[in-house]
N, C-alpha and C positions, 0 to 999 in steps of 0.2 A: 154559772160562768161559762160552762162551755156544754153545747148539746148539740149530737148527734145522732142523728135519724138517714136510715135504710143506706147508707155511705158503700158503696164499691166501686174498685177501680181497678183496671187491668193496663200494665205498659204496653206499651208497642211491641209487637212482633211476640208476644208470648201467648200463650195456648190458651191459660187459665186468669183469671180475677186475684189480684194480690191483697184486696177485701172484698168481702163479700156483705152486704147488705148489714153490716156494721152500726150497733145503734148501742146509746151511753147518755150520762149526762153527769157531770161532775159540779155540786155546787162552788162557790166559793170558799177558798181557802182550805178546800180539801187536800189531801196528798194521797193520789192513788198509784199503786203498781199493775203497770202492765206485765205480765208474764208468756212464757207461751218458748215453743219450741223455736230453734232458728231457721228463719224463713217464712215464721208464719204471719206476717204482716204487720208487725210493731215500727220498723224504722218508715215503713211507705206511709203507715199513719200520721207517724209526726210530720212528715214531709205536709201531708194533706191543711193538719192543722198551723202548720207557718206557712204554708201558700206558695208552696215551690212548686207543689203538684195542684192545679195545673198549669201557672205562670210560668215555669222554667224546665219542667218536667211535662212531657207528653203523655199520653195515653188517653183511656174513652174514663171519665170522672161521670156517678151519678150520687144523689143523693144529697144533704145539705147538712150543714155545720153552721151551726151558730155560734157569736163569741159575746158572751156581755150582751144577747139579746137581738144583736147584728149580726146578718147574714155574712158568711166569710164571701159568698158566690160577687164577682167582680172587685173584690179589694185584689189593691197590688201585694207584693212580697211584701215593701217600702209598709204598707199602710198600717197591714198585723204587724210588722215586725214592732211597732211602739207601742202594745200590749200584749205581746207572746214572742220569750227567747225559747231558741230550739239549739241545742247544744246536739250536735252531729255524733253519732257513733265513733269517724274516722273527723277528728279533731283537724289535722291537716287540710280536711278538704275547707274550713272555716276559717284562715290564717291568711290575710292580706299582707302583713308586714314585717319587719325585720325584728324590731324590739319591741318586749314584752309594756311598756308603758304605751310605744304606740298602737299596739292592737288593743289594749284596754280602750284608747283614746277614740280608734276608728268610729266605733258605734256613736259614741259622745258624739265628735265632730259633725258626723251625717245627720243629727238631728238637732245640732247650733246648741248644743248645752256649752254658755259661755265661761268663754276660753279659762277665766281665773277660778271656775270650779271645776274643770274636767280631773287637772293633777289631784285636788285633794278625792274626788269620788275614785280615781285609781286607784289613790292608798287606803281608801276604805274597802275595796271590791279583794284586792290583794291580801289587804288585813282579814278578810274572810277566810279566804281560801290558804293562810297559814303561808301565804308568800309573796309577803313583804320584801326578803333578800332576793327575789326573780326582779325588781322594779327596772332595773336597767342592761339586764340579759338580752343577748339574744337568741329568739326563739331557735334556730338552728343546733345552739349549743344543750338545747335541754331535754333531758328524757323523755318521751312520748307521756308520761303521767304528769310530769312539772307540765307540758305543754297543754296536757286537759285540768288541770288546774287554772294556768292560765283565762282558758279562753273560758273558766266556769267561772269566773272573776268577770270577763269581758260581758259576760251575760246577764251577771247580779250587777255589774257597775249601771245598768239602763233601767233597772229599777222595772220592769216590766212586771203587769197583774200576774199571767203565766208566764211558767217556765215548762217547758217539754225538753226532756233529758233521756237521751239514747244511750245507753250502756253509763252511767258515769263515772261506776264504780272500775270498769276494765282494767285499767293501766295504775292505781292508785294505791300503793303500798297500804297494809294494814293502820299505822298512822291517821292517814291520810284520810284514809275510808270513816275512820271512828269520827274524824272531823267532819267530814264530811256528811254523814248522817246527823250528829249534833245542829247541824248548819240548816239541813231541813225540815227540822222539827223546829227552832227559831223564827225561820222564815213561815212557816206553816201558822204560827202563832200570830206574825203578825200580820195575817190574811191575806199571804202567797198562794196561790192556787197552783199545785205541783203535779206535774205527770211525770215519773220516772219507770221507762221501757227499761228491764233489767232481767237476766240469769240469774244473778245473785241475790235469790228470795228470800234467804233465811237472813241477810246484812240489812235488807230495807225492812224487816216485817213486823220491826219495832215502833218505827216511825209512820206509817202511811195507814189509812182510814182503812182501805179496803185492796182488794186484786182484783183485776178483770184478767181473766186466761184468756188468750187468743191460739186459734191452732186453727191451718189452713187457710186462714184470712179472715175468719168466723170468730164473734165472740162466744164461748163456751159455756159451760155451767160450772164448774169448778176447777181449780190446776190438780193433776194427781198427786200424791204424796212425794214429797223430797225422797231423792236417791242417794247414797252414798255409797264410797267407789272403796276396794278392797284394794289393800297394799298388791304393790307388784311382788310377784314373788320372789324368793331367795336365790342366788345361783353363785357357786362358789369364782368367785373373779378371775382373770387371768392376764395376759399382758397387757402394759399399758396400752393405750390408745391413743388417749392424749397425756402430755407430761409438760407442766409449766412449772419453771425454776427459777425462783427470787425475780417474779417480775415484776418492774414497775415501768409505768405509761405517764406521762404528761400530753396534754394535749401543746403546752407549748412552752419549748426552751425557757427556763426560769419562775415559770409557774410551780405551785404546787400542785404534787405528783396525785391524780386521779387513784392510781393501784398503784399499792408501795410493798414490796418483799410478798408477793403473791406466789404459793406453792400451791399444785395440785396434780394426782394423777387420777383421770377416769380409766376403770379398767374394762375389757372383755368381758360379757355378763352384768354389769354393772350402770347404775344410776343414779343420777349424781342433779341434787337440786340445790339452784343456788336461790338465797332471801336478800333482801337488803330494799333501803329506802328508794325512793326516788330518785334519779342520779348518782346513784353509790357505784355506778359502773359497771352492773351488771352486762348489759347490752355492748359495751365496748368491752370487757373481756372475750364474748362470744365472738366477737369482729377480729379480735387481737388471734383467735385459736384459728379463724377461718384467714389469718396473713391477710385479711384488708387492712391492718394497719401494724407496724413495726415496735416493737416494746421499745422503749427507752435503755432498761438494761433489761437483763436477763434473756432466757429462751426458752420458746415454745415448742415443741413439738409433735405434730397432726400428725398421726397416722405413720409414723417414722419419718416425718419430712420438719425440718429446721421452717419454720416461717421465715426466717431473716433469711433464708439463701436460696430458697424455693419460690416463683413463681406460685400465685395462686392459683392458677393452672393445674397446676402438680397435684393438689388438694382438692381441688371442687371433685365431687364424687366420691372418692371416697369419704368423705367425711361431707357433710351438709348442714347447712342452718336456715333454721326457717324464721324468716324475719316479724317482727312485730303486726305490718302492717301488709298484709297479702297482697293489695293490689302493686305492690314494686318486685313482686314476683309472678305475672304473671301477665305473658306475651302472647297468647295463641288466642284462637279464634272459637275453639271450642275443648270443652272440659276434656274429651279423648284424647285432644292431639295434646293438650297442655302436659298432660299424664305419660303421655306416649314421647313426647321429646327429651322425658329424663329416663325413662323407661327402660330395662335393660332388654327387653324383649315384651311382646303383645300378652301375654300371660301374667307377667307381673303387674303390667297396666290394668286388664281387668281384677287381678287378685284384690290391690286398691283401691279400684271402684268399689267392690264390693265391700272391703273391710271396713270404710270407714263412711259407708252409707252414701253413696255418690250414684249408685247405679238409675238411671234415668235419669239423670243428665246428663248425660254423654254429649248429646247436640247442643244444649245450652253454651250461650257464650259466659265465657268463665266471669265477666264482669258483670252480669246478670245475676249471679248469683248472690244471697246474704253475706254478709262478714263470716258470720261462723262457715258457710259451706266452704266458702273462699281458702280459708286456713285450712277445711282440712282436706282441700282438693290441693294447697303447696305440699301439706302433707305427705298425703297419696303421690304425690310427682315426687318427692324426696324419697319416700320410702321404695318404691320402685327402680329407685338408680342403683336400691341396693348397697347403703355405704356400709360402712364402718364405725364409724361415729354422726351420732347426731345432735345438733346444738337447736333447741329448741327456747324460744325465746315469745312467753309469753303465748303457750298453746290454747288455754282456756276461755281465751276471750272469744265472744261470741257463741258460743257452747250450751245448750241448754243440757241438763244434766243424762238423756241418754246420747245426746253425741260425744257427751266427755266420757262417757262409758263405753262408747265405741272406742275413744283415741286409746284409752286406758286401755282397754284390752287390745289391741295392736301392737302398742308399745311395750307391753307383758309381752308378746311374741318376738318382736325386734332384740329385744333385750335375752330373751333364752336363747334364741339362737347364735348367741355370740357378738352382740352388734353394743354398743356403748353409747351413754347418752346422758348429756348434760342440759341442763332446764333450768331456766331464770323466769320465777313466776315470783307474783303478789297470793295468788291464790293457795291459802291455805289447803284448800283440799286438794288441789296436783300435788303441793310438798309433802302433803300426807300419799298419798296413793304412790307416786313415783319415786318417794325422795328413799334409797339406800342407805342414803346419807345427805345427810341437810347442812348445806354451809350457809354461812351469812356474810354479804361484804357490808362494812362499816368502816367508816373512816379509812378508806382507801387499804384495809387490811379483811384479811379472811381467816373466818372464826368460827365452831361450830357451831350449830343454831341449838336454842337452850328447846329444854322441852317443850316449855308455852309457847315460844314462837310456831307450834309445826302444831298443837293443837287446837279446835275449834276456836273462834277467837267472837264474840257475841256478850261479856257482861255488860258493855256499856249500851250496848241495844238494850237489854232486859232493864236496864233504871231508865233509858227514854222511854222504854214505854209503862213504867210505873209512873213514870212522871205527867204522860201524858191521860193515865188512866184517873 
């Protein structure tokens, strides 16, 4: 179905080749894993194969790609995209519209699937992806995982031979993920042809035929052995840091309350991970501590500062969050000054260049850079301001597992030193490495998280892949 031969390609204005002489061939109805460190050419691949690079994407393209036997060289975006969906890493940059029925509908529309069967193929595309209840949302109001839900609906609604899928597990609560793997092993059967670019090897390695390792833009000869990350260590706690008292949030007068009777304190020494589903309000707790938005009742308080009475002002720096999605964090022209404008001095700048493996890149433009380096060059700029508290939200996405071993051992030092930090992840192995203590929000309330939820989570991988053996 899809073959590739001697393929490299370098962007504009960069030193090196982001592939290198790249060659594969995946038959039909395979489902393969690509793997590989981040930055080492997985998301520029997909781009290759849905035809962005080189219709909308510049750079020097050599080598050839076939799909189905037909050369991709002179088809438009338009032409693959009605036998190959590419589900983006950064889901946002894929999002034309307001409501989640009309961006199912977008793709239908553009290629005249008539009009009295588009609705019913949205509720079957929705009824995959377990969201059915999203049909008449709109996208602005739903979590970055509801939202890659979405648009992995928007991409099986078109019914296309491939699928090439960037990160899709990232933002996807444990739930979600088990469905979600389920979903490709279905599709796989009935002669889907699946490329899923993904970190998380040990969640795919039930369902996919084979791995291809990529590192430096080269395909390799094998991935090395899975890493796993050692607990932070213990440090006996001390004043609070952050302190939140019976809060509860609505997003609007008369609704039911999003957070309801929320207590918590992160202390000095101490780390604090939170779990919960998709839209359980993770993300809008972390908002609420950083005063971008005001509780309903109750009170929060950063760093000794009241949210409700304090300007945000008062709080950016000491206390920092690092947002979901890296590129709305970052305004400079290169990785140094990015680091150097939260910076507390030229010393701590380089400290976290180097801690969290950034060093040569200095002159690179920070939007050059992967998803993973992205995050942990906001990082490195957070960490360097020097706060007090840190609100991390969603650290491990994009991470191959010795960057997640650098953040880990950073944040082991952050935390000894006296600094506080709270983390909203899906990923079971930051809530194991990080978590001091494991909360869970559910149903708009916060609960401890039970043992299973913080342990390896893989039986229903192990019966997909008895099932498929």
């Amino acid at each position: 179905m899809i073959r590739v031969s001697d393929l490299s390609f370098r962007y504009i204005n960069q030193p090196g080749n982001a592939l290198c002489d790249v060659a594969f061939a995946v038959p039909g109805g395979e489902t393969v894993l690509f793997s590989g460190p981040t930055g080492c050419g997985k998301s520029t691949l997909g781009l290759v194969l849905c035809g962005a690079i080189p219709n909308l994407i510049p750079g020097t393209l050599s080598g050839s790609v076939f799909f189905d036997g037909k050369s991709l060289a002179g088809r438009t975006v338009r032409q693959t995209a009605r036998d190959l969906g590419f589900l983006m890493q950064n889901v946002e940059n894929q999002i034309f519209t307001e409501r989640v029925c009309d961006e199912i509908a977008f793709g239908l529309e553009n290629f005249c699937v008539p009009s009295n069967r588009i609705e019913e193929k949205i509720e079957e595309a929705l009824h995959l992806v377990n969201g059915e209840h999203l049909f008449n949302r709109r996208l602005g109001t739903l979590s970055t995982g509801e939202r890659q839900r979405v648009m992995l609906a928007a991409a099986l609604a078109m019914d296309q031979k491939v699928l090439v899928l960037d990160e899709p597990l990232a933002y996807l609560d444990p739930k979600a993920q088990q469905l979600f793997v389920e979903l490709m092993f279905r599709l796989a059967q009935k002669g889907k042809t699946i490329l899923v670019f993904e970190h998380r090897r040990d969640a795919m390695e039930a369902v996919v035929h084979r791995e291809i390792y990529m590192d430096g833009g080269r395909i390799c000869s094998g991935p090395p052995v899975q890493q796993y990350f050692e607990h932070l260590n213990g440090y006996p706690p001390k004043d609070a840091v952050l302190a939140v008292e019976e809060l509860s949030f609505s997003w609007k007068n008369g609704e039911p309350p999003l957070l309801a009777g929320i207590s918590l304190e992160v202390r000095q020494h101490e780390s604090v991970v939170l779990l919960g589903e998709n839209g359980s309000g993770k993300t809008t707790l972390l908002h609420l501590a950083m005063g971008f938005f005001k509780p309903s009742q109750g009170k929060i308080f950063t760093c000794g500062h009241d949210t409700r009475r304090f300007p945000v002002s008062n709080i950016v720096g000491l206390a920092m969050l690092i947002l979901q999605q890296p590129d709305h964090q970052l305004y400079m022209h290169r990785v140094r000054d990015e680091i150097l404008s939260q910076a507390v001095d030229t010393n701590a700048a380089q400290e976290e260049l180097a801690a969290l493996g950034l060093q040569g890149f200095e002159n690179h433009h920070p939007r050059s850079l992967s998803t993973g380096q992205k995050r942990r060059l906001t990082l490195a700029a957070a960490l360097a301001r020097r706060p007090k508290l840190m609100l991390l939200d969603e650290p491990s996405v994009g991470q191959d597992d010795m960057s997640l071993t650098l953040i880990v051992k950073r944040l082991n030092r952050f935390v000894r030193d006296g600094g506080a930090l709270l983390t909203a992840t899906h990923d079971i192995r930051v809530a194991r490495a990080l978590g001091h203590r494991v909360l869970k929000l559910k149903n708009g309330r916060l609960e401890k998280a039970g043992s299973l939820e913080i342990q390896a989570s893989g039986g229903h991988m192990k019966k997909c892949k008895q099932c498929r053996e």
